[in-house]
N, CA, C and O atoms as a GROMACS GRO file, in nm:
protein
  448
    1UNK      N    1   9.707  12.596  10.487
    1UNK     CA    2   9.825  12.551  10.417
    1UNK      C    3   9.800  12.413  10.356
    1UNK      O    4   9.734  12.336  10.424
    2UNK      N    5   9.836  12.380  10.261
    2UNK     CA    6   9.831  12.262  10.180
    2UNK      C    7   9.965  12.192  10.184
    2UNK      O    8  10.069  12.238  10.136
    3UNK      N    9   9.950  12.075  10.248
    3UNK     CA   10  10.007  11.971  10.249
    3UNK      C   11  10.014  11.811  10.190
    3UNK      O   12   9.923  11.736  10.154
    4UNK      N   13  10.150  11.791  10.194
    4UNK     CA   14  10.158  11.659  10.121
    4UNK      C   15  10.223  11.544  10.254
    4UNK      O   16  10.331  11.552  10.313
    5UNK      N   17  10.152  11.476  10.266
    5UNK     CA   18  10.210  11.355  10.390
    5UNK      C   19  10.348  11.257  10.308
    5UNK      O   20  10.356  11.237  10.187
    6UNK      N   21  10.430  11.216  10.399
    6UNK     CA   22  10.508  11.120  10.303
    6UNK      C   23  10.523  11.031  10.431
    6UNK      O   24  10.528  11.074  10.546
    7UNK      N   25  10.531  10.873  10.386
    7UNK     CA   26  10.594  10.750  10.461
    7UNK      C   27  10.637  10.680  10.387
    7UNK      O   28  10.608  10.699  10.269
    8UNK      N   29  10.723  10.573  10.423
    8UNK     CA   30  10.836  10.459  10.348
    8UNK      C   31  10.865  10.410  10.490
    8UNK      O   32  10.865  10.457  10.603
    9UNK      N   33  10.894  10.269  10.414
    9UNK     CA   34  10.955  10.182  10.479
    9UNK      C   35  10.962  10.067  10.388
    9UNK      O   36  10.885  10.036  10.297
   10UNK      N   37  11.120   9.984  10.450
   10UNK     CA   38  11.226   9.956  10.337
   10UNK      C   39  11.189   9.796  10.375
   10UNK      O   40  11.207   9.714  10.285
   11UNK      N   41  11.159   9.767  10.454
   11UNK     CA   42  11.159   9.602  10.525
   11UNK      C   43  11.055   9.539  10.481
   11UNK      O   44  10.965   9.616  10.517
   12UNK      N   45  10.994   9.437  10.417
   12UNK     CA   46  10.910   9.275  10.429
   12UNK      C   47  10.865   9.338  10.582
   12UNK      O   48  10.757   9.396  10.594
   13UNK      N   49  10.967   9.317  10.710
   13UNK     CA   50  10.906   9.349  10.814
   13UNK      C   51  10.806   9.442  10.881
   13UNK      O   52  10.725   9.412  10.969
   14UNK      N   53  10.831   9.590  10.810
   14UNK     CA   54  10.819   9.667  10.813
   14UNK      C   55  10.667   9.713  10.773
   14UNK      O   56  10.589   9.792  10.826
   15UNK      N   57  10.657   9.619  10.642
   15UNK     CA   58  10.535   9.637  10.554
   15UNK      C   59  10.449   9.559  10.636
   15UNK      O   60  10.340   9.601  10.674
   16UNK      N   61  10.506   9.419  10.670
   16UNK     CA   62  10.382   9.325  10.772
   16UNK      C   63  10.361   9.436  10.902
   16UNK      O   64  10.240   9.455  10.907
   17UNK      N   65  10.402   9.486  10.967
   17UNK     CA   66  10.329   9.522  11.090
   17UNK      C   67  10.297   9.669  11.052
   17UNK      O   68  10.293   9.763  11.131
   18UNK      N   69  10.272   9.673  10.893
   18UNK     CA   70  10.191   9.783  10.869
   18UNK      C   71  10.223   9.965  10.930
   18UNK      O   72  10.144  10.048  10.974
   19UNK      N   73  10.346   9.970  10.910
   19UNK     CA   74  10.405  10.112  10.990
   19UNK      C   75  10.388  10.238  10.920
   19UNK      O   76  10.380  10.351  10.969
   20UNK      N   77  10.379  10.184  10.736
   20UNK     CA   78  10.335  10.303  10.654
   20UNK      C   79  10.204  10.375  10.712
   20UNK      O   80  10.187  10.496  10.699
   21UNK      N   81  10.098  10.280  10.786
   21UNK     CA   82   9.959  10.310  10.767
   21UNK      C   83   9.999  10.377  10.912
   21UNK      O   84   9.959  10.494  10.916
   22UNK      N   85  10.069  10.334  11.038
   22UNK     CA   86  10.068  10.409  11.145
   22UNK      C   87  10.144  10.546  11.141
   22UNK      O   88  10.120  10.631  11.227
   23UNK      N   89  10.252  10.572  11.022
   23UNK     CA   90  10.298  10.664  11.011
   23UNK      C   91  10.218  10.790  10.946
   23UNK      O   92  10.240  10.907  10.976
   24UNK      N   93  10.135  10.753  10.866
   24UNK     CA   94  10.062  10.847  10.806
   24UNK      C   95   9.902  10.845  10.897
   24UNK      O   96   9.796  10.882  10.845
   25UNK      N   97   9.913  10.802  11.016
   25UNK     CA   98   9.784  10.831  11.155
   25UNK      C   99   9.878  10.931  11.156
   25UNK      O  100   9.848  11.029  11.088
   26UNK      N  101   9.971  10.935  11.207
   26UNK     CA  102  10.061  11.028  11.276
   26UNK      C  103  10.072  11.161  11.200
   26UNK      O  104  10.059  11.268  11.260
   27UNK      N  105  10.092  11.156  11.084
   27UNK     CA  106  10.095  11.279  10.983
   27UNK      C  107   9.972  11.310  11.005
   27UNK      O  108   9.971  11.422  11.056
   28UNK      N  109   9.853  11.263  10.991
   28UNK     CA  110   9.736  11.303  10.962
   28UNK      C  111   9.669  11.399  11.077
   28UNK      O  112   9.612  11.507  11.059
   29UNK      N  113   9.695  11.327  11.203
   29UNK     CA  114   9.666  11.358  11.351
   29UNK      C  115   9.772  11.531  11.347
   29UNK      O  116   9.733  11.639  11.392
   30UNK      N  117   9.846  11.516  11.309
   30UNK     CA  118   9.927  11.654  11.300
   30UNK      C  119   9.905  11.761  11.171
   30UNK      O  120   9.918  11.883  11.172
   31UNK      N  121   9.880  11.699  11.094
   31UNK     CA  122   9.803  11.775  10.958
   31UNK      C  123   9.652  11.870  11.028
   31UNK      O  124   9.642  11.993  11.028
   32UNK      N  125   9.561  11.781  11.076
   32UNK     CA  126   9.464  11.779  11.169
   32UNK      C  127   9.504  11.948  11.265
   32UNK      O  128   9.452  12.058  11.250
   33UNK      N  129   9.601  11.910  11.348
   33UNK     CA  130   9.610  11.970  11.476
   33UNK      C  131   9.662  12.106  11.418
   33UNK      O  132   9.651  12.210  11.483
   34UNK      N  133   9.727  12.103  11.277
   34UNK     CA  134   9.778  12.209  11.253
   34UNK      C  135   9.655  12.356  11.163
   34UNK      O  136   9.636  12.478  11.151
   35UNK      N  137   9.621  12.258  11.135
   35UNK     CA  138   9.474  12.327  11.079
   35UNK      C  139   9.554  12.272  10.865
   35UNK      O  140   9.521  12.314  10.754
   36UNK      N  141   9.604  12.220  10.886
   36UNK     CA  142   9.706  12.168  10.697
   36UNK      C  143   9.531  12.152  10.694
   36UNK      O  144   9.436  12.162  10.772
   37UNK      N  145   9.563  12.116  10.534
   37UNK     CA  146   9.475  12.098  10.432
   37UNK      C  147   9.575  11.963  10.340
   37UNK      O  148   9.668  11.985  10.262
   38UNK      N  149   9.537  11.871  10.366
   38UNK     CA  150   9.585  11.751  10.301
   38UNK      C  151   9.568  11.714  10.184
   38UNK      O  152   9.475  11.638  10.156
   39UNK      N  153   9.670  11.768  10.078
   39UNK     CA  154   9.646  11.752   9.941
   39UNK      C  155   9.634  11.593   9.901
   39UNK      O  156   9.544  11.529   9.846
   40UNK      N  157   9.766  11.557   9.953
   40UNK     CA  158   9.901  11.412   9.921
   40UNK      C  159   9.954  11.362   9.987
   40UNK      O  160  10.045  11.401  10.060
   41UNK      N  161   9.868  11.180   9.966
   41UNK     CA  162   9.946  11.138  10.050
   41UNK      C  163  10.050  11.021   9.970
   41UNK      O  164  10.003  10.934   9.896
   42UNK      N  165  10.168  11.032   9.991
   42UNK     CA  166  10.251  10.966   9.914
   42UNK      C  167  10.340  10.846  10.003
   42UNK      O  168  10.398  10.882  10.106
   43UNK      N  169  10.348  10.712   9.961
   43UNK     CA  170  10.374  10.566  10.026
   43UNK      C  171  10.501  10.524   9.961
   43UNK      O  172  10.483  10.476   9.849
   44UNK      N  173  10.610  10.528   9.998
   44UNK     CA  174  10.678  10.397   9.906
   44UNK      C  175  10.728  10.341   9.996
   44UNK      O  176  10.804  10.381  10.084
   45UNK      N  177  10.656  10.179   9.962
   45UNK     CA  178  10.715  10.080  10.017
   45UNK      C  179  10.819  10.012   9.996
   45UNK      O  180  10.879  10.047   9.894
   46UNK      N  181  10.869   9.920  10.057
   46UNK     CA  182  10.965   9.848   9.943
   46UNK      C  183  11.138   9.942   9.942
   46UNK      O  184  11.242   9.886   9.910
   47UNK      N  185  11.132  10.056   9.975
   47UNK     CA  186  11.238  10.119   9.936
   47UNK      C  187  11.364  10.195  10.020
   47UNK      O  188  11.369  10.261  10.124
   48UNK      N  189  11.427  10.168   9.958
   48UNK     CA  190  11.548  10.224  10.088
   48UNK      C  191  11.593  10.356  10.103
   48UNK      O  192  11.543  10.414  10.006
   49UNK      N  193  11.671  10.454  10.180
   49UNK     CA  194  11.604  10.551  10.236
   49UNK      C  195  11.744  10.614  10.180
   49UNK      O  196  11.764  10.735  10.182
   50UNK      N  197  11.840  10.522  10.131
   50UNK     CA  198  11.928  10.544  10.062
   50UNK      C  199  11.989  10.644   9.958
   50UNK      O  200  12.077  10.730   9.957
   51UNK      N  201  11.897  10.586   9.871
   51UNK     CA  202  11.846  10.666   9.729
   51UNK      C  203  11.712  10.744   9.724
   51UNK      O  204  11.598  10.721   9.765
   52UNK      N  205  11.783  10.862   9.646
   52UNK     CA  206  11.631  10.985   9.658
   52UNK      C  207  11.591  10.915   9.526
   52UNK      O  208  11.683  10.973   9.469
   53UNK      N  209  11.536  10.843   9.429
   53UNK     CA  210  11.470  10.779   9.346
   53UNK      C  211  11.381  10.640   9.389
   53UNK      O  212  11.407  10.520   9.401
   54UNK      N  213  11.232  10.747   9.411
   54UNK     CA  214  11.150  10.670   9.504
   54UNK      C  215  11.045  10.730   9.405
   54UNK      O  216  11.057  10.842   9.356
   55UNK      N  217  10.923  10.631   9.375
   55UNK     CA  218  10.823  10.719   9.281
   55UNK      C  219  10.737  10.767   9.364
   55UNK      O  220  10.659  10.844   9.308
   56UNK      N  221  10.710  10.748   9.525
   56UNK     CA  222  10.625  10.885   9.566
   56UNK      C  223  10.709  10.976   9.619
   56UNK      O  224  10.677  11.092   9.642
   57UNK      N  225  10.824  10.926   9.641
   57UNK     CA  226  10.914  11.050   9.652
   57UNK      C  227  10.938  11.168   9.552
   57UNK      O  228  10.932  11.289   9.574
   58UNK      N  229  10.972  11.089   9.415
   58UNK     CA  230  10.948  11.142   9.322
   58UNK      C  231  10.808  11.236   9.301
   58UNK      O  232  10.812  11.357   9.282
   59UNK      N  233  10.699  11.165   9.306
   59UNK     CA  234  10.567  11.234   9.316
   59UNK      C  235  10.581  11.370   9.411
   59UNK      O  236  10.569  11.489   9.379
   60UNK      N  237  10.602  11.324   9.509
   60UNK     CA  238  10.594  11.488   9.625
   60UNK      C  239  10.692  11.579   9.560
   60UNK      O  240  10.641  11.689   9.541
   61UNK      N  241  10.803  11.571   9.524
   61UNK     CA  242  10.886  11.660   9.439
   61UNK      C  243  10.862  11.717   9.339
   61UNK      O  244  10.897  11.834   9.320
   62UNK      N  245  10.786  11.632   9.237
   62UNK     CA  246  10.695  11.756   9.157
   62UNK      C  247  10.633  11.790   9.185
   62UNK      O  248  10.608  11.886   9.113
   63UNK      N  249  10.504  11.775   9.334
   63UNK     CA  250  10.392  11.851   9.376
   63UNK      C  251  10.435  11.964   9.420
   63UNK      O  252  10.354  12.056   9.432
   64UNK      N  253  10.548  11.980   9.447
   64UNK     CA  254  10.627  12.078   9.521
   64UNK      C  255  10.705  12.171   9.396
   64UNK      O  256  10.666  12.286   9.378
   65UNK      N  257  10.774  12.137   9.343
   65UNK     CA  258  10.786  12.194   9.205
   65UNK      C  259  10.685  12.292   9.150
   65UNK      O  260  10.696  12.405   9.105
   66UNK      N  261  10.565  12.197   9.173
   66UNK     CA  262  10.434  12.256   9.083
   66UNK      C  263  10.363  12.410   9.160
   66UNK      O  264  10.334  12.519   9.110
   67UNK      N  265  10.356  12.371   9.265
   67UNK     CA  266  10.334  12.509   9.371
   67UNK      C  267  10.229  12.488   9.414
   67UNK      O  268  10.158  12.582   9.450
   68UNK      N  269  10.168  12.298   9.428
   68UNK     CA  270  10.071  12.277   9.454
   68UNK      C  271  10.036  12.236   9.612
   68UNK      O  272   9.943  12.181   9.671
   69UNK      N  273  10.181  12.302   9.649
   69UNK     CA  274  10.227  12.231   9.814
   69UNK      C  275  10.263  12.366   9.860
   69UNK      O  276  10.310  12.461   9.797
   70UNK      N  277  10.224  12.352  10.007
   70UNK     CA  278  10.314  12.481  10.140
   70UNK      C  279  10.394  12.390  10.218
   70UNK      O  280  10.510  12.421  10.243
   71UNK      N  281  10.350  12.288  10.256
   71UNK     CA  282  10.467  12.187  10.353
   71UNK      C  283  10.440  12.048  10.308
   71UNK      O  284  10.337  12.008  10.254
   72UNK      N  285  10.537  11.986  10.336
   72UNK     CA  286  10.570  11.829  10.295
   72UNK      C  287  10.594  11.798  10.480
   72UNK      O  288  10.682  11.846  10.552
   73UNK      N  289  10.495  11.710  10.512
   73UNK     CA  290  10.506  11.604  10.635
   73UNK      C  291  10.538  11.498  10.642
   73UNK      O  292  10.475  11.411  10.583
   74UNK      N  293  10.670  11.463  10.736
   74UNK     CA  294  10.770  11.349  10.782
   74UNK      C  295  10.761  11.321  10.946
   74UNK      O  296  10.772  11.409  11.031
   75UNK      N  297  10.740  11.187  10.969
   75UNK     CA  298  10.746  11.151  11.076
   75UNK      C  299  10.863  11.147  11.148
   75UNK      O  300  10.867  11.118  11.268
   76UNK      N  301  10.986  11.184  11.061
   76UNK     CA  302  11.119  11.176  11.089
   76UNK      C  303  11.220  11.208  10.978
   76UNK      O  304  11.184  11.203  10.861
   77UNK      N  305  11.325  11.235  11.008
   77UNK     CA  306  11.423  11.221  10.933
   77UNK      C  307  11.473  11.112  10.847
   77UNK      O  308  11.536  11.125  10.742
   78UNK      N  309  11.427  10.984  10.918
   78UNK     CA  310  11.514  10.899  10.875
   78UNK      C  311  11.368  10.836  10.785
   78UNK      O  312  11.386  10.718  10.759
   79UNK      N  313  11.290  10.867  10.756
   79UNK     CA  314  11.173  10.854  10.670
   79UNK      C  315  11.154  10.891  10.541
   79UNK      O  316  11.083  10.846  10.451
   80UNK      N  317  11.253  11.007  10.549
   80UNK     CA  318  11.262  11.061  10.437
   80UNK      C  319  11.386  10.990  10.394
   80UNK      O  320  11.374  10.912  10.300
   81UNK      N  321  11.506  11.004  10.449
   81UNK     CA  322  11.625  10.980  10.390
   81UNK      C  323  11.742  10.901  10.540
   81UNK      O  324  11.765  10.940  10.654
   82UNK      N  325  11.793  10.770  10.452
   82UNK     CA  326  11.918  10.747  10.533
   82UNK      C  327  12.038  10.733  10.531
   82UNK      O  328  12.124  10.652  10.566
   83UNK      N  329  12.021  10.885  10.457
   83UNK     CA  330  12.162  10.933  10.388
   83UNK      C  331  12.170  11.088  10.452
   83UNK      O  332  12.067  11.153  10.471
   84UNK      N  333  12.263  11.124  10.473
   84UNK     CA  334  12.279  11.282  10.514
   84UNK      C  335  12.251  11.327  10.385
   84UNK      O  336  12.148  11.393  10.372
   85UNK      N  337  12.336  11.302  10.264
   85UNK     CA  338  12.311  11.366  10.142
   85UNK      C  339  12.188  11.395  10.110
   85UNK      O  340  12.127  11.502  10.117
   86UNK      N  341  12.143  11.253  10.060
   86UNK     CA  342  11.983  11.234  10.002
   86UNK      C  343  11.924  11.358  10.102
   86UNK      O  344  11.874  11.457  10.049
   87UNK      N  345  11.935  11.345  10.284
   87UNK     CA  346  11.842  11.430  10.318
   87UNK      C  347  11.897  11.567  10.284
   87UNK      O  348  11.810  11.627  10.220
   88UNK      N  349  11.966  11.614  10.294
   88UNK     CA  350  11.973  11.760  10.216
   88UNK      C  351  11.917  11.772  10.138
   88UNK      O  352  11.815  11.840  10.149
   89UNK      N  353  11.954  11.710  10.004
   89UNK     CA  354  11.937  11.722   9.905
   89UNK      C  355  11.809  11.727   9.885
   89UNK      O  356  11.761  11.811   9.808
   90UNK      N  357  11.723  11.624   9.963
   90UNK     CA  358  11.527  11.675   9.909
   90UNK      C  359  11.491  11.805   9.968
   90UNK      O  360  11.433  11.893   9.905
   91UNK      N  361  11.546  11.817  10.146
   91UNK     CA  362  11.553  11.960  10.200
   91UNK      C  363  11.540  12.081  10.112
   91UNK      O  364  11.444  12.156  10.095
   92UNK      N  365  11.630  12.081  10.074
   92UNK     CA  366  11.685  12.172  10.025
   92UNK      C  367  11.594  12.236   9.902
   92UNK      O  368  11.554  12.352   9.895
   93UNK      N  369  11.572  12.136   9.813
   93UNK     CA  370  11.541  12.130   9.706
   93UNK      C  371  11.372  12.125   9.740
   93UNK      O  372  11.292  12.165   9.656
   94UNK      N  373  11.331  12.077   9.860
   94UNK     CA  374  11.174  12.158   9.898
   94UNK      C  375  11.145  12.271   9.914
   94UNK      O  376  11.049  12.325   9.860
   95UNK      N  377  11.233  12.332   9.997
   95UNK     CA  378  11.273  12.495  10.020
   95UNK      C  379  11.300  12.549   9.941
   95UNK      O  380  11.227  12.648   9.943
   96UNK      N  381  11.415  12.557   9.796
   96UNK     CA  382  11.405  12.578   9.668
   96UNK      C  383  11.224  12.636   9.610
   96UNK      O  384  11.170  12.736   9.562
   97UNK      N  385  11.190  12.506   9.650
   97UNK     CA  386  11.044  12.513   9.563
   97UNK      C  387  10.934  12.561   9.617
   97UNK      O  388  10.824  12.534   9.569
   98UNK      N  389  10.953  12.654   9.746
   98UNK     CA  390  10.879  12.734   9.873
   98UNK      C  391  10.776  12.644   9.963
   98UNK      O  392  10.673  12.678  10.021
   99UNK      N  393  10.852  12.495   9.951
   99UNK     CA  394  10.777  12.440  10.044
   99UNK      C  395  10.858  12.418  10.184
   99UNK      O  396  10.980  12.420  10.199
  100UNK      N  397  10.767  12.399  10.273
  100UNK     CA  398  10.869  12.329  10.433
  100UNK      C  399  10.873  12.253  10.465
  100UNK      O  400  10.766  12.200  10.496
  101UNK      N  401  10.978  12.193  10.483
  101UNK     CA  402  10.939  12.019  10.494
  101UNK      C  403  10.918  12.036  10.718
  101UNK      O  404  10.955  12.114  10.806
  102UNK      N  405  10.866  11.951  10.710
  102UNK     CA  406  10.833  11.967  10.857
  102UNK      C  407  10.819  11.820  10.908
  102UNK      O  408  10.739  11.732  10.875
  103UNK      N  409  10.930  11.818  11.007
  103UNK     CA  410  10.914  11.656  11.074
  103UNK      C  411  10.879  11.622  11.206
  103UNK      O  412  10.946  11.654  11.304
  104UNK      N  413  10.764  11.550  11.210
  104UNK     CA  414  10.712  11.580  11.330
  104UNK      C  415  10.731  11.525  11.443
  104UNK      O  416  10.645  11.554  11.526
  105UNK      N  417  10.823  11.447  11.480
  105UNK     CA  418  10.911  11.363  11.595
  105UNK      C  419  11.025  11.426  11.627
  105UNK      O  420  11.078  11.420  11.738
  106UNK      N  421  11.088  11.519  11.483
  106UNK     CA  422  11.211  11.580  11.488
  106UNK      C  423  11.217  11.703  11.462
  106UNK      O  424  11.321  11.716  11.397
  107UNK      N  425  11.165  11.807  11.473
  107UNK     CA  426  11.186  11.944  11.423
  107UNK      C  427  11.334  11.991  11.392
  107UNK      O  428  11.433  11.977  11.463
  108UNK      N  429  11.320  12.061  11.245
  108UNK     CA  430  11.413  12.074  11.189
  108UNK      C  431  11.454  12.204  11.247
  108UNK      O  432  11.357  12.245  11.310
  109UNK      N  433  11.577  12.311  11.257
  109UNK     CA  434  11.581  12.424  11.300
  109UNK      C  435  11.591  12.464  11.150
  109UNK      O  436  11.677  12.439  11.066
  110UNK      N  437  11.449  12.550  11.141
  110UNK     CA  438  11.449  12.597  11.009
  110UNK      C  439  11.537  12.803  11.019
  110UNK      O  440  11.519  12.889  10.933
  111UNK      N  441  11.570  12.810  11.070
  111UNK     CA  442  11.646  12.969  11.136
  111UNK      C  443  11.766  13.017  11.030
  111UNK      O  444  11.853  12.934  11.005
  112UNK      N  445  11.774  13.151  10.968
  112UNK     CA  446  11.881  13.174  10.868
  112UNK      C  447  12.010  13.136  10.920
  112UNK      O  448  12.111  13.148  10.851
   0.00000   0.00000   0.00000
């Protein structure tokens, strides 16, 4: 399966003790364990979890669009989005595009 990794984080703080780079060990170590094939790895720093207008957010959304993705990897929920909306809304709209988003601290109940 071909995968795209995603991390963010919104803090000055956040960026100094370097959490993007431990978050995507974490994706990777599970990309790894899963047997993924790691297309993408996508970073935005700087940004709040607020708004789905993020340019690697943006980026993974057309990789996913494109059909160049099977799952999109999150260390969490709140990584992706810290909005209920926003998180639907990329959810949703990954699944739309036959990808799974898969979070790996939080498993989503993906079940009809």
């Amino acid at each position: 399966m071909r995968a795209a990794l995603y991390a963010r984080v919104s803090s000055e703080r956040q960026e100094r003790e370097e959490t993007a780079q431990s978050q995507l060990a974490s994706l990777r170590r599970h990309a790894d364990a899963k047997g993924y094939q790691v297309v993408a790895e996508c970073v935005d720093e700087g940004f709040s979890g607020t708004t789905a207008v993020r340019p690697q957010l943006d980026r993974l959304r057309e990789l996913a669009r494109s059909g160049a993705l099977d799952v999109a990897l999150f260390n969490a929920a709140d990584r992706l989005a810290r909005s209920q909306v926003v998180l639907m809304v990329v959810v949703e709209e990954l699944r739309q595009a036959g990808v799974r988003p898969e979070f790996v601290n939080l498993p989503l109940d993906d079940s009809p």
